[in-house]
N, C-alpha and C positions, 0 to 999 in steps of 0.2 A: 413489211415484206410484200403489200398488197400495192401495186403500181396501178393507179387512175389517170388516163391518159384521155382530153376533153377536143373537140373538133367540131365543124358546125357553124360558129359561128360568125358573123359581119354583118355586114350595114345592109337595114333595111329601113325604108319610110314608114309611118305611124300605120298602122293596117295589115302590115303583112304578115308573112311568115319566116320561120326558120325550124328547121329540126337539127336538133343538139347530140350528138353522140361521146360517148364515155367507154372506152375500152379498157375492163379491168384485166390483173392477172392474178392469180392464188385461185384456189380451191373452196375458202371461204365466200364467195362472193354470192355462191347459190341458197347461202344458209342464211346469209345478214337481211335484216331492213339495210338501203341503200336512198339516198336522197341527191337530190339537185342544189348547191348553192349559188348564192350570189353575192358579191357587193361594188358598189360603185362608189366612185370617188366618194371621200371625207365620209363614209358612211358604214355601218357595222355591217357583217357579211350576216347575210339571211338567209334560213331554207326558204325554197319554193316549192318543192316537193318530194313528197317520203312514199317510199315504196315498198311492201312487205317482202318476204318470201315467196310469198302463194303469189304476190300480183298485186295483193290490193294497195291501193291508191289514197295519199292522203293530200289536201291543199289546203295553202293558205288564202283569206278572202281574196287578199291580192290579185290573185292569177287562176282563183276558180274558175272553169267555164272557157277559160283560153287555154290552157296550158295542159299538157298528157306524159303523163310520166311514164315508161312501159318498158320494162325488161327479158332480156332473152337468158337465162341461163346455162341453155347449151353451150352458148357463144359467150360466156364473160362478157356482154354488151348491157347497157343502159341509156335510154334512149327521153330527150325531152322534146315534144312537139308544141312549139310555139307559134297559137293564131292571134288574130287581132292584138299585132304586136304595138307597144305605146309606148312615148320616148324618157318614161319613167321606168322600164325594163333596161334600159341602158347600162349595164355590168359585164365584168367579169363574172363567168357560169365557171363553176367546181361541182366536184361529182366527189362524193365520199360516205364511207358508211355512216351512219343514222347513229348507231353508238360512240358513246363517247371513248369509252375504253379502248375498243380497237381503231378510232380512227386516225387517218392515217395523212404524212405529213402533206399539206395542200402542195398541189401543181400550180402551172402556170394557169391554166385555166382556160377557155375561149371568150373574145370578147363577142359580147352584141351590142350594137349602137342601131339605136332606131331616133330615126329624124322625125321632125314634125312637118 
């Protein structure tokens, strides 16, 4: 019943940036952990980033240090900001909750393609 709708992303060269947005709908969304996925070609899809209730912030080594995960809950919005992008970030980005139980079925997703 919870719609994740993913925007943001496209082609950048190795260094830059992109910011990712994620517009949920439902009333749970201010209550859940909510994370950032990814996967690219022939490859398993992976979190990059979890994000509490209150805010807090979790990362994998991967994308520590580059990457900010930040939500607004007034606004159903979820937001990932990607610096020092590398053409190993190269995926389809999904947005979904953190729990398994209610998570919900994947979208299209936005693609990022970063060049070398």
């Amino acid at each position: 019943q919870v719609q994740f709708v993913e925007s943001g992303g496209g082609l950048v060269q190795a260094g830059g940036s992109l910011r990712l947005s994620c517009a949920a709908s439902g009333s749970t969304f201010s209550i859940n952990p909510i994370a950032w996925y990814r996967q690219a070609p022939g490859k398993q899809r992976e979190i990059v980033a979890t994000i509490g209730r209150d805010g807090r912030p979790d990362y994998p080594d991967s994308v520590k240090g580059r990457f900010t995960i930040s939500r607004d809950n007034a606004k159903n919005m979820l937001y990932l900001q990607m610096n020092d992008l590398k053409p190993e970030d190269t995926a389809v980005y999904y947005c979904n909750f953190w729990y398994l139980s209610i998570r919900q079925p994947w979208g299209q997703g936005t693609q990022v393609t970063v060049s070398s």
